[in-house]
C-alpha positions in Angstrom: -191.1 98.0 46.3 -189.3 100.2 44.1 -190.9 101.6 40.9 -189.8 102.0 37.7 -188.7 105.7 37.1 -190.7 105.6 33.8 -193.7 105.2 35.2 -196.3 106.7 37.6 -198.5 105.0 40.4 -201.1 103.6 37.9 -198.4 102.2 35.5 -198.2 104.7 32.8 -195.7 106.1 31.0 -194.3 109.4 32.5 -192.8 110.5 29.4 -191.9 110.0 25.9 -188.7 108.6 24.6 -186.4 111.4 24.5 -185.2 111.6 20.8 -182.0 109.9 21.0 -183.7 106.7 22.6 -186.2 107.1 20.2 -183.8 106.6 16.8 -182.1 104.1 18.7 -185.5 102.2 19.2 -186.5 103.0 15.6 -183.4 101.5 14.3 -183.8 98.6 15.9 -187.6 98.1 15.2 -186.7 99.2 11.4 -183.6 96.3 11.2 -185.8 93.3 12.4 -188.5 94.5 9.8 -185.9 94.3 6.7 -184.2 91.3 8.0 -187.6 89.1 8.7 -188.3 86.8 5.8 -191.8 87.2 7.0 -194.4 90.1 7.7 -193.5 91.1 11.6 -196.2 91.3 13.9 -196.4 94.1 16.6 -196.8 90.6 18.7 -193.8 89.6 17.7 -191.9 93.3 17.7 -193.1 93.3 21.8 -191.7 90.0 22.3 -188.0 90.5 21.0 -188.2 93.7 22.4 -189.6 92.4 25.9 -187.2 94.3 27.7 -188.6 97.7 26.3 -191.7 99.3 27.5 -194.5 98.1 25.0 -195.9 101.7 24.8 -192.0 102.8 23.6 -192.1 100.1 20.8 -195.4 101.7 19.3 -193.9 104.7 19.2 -190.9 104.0 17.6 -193.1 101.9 15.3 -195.4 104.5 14.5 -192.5 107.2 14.0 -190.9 104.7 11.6 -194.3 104.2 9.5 -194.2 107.9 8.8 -190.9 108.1 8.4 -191.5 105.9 5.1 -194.3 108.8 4.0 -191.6 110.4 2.3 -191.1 110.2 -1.4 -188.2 107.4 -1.8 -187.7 103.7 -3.7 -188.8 101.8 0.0 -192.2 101.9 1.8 -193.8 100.3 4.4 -196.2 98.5 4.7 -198.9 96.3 6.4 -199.5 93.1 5.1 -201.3 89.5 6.6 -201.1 91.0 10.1 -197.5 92.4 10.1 -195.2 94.9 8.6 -192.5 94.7 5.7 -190.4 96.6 4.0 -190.9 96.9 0.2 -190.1 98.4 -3.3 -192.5 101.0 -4.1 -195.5 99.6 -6.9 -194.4 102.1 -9.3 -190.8 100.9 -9.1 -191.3 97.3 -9.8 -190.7 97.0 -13.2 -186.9 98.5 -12.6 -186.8 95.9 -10.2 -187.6 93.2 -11.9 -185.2 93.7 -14.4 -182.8 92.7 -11.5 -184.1 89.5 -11.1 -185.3 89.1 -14.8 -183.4 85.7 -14.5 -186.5 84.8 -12.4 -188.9 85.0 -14.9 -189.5 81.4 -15.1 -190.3 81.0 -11.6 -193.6 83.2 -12.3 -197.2 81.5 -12.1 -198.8 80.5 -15.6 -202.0 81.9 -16.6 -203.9 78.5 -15.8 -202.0 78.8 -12.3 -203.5 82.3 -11.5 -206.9 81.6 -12.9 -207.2 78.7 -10.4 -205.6 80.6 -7.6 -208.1 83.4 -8.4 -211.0 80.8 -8.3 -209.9 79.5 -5.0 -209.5 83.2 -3.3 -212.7 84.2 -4.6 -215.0 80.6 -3.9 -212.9 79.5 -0.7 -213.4 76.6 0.4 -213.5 74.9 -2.7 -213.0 71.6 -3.7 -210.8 70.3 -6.9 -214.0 69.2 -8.7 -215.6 72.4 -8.1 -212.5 74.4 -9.5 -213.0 72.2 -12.7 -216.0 72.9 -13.2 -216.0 76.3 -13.1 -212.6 76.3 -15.2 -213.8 73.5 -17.6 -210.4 72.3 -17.4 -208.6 69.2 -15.3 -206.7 71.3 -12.5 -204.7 68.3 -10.4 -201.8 69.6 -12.1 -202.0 73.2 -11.2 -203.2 72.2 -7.6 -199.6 70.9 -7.0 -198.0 73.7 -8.0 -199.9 76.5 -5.8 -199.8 73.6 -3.1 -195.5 73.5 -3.7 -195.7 77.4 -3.6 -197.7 77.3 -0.6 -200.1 79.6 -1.8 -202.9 77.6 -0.9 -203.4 75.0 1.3 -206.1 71.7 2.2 -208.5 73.2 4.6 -210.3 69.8 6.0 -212.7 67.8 3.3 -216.2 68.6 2.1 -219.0 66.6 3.7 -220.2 64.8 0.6 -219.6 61.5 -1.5 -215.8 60.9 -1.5 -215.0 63.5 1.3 -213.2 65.4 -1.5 -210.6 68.1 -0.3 -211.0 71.6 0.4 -208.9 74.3 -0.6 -207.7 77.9 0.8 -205.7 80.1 0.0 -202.8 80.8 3.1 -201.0 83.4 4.5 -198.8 83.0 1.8 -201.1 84.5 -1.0 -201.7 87.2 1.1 -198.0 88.1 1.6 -197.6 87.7 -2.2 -200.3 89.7 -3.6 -199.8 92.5 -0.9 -202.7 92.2 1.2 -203.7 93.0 4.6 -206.4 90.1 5.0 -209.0 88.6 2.4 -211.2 91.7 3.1 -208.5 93.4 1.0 -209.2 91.5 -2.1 -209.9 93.6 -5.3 -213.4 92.9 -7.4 -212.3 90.1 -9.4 -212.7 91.9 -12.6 -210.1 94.5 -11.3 -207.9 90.9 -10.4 -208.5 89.6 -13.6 -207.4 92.5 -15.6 -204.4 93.4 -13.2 -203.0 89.8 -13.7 -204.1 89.0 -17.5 -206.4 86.4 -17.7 -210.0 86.4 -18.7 -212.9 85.1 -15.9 -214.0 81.4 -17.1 -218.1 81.2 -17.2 -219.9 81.8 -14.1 -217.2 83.0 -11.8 -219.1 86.0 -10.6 -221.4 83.7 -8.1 -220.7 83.7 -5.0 -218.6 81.3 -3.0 -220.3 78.2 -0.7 -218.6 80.1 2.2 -217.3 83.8 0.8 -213.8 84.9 0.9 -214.2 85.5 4.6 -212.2 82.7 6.0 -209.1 82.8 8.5 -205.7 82.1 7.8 -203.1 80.0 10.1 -200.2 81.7 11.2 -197.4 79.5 10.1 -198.8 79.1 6.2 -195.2 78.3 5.1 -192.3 80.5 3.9 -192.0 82.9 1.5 -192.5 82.9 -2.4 -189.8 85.0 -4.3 
């Protein structure tokens, strides 16, 4: 049997990339990064890159995630299990004075305070939203259900099997955020996005924030 001249007996590599192969690689992992409408996985990285030693694919990715440590108008980072390419935070308001024509694509208040009620009581079902709100939410359901920021996560096991509701992978990608552990104290969300905390917010959820997220929690929001 002949072995591969990049590895020894037990399988491991022999050598790093030599730096040439190394930019090449980088380039390569850096292009599918920008062009993915989606965070990339290192899952995903290993399997469009199956015919490159996985070991050589962390490398490259972990040269390219200091390469973005430098001071510049792009970073990278990890978000909902996978890695993007974004406009620096302090940047953003020259950016969206690109897209200013946008504007009215942005969630209302009511919208956030919902979606902030759902991230924070997860599972949680319409009535419950209400009542923390004091307001009918059907309305604003639709909307973060059309965004696909949240999702139905099954029904609660009372009278009328009313739905439950989750926030996706989505909100994650939107908000910047690695996983739900990630999520702010929600005074620090409620200040960041404007909105005041309806009465009795601060108790906790029937199930915590803790909760997984599917994989394939629909496309992007821009």
């Amino acid at each position: 049997m002949t072995e591969d001249p990049r590895t020894n007996r037990a399988g491991e590599s022999m050598a790093a990339l030599d730096p040439a192969a190394l930019d090449q690689l980088k380039a390569i992992v850096e292009a599918l990064i920008f062009a993915s409408p989606d965070p990339l996985t290192p899952k995903a990285l290993f399997r469009l890159l199956d015919s490159e030693p996985r070991e050589d694919v962390e490398a490259a990715l972990a040269s390219l995630k200091n390469d973005y440590e430098r001071p510049g108008g792009l970073q990278m980072v990890e978000v909902a299990g996978g890695y993007q390419i974004a406009t620096r935070p302090e940047l953003h308001e020259w950016v969206r004075r690109l897209f200013h024509e946008q504007t009215k694509q942005r969630l209302s208040v009511q919208a956030l305070e919902t979606l902030a009620v759902i991230a924070y009581k997860q599972p949680v079902t319409a009535p419950e939203i209400a009542e923390i709100r004091g307001v009918n939410t059907s309305g604003v359901l639709a909307t973060l259900l059309e965004r696909r920021l949240i999702k139905i996560a099954g029904r609660k096991p009372v009278v009328g099997r009313p739905f439950l509701y989750a926030t996706t992978r989505e909100f994650l990608v939107r908000f910047g955020l690695k996983d739900l552990g990630d999520l702010p104290k929600v005074e620090d969300m409620a200040d960041a996005l404007g909105f005041e905390l309806p009465a009795g917010f601060a108790e906790p959820g029937p199930a915590g924030a803790a909760l997984p997220f599917d994989a394939g929690d629909g496309e992007p929001v821009h």
